[in-house]
N, C-alpha and C positions, 0 to 999 in steps of 0.2 A: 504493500500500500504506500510505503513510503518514496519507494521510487516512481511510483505514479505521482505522487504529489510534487515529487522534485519535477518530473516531467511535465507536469501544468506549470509550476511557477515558471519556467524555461519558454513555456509556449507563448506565456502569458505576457512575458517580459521580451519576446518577439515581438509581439502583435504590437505592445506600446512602442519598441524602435522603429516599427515599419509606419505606424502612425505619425510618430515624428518624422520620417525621409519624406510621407508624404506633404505634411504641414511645408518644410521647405521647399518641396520641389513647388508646389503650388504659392511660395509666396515668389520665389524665383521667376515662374513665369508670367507674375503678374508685375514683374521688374522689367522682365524681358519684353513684354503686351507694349507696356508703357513709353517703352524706349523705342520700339516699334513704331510707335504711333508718334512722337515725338519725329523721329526721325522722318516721316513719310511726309509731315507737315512741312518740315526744313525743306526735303524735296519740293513740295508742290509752291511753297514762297519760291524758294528762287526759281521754277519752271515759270511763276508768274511773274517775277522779274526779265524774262526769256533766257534766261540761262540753262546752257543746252550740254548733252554730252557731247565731248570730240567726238567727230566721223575717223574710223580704223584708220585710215591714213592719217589722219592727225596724229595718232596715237604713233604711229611709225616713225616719224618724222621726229616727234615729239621726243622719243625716248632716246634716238641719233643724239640730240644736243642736250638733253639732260641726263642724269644719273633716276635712276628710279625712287632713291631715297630720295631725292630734291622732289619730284612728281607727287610723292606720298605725302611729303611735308606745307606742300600749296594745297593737298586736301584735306588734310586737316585742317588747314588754316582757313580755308573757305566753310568748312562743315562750324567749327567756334565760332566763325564771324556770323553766321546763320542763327545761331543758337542763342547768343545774344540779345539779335535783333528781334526773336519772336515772343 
């Protein structure tokens, strides 16, 4: 009987760890929802500014005269300037 018992508190004390991954994965995705949504607005302001992605050739050309970390570091910094402004 005793090892049954031990075998419940074991299950038992499962069930509340599994309870808690859920609690966070669900508060997670309601960080990730948010940032989402955040991000999609940035997009649609600066689309309504007309601010467009390069055409693949631009992108070609683009990356000849720049380093790729310079490329990364103008997107950040347009994605911050966005985020400010809204």
């Amino acid at each position: 009987m005793e090892e049954q018992q031990n075998h419940l508190v074991q299950v038992v004390q499962q069930q509340k760890d599994i309870i808690g991954e859920i609690s966070e994965l669900q508060s997670t995705l309601e960080t990730k929802r948010n940032l989402g949504m955040k991000l999609q607005g940035i997009i649609e302001y600066l689309n309504s500014l007309g601010v467009t992605l390069p055409e693949a050739a631009d992108d070609e050309s683009a990356s000849d005269d720049e380093s790729a970390s310079d490329g990364a570091a103008a997107d950040e910094e347009t994605v911050e300037g966005a985020e400010t402004t809204t």
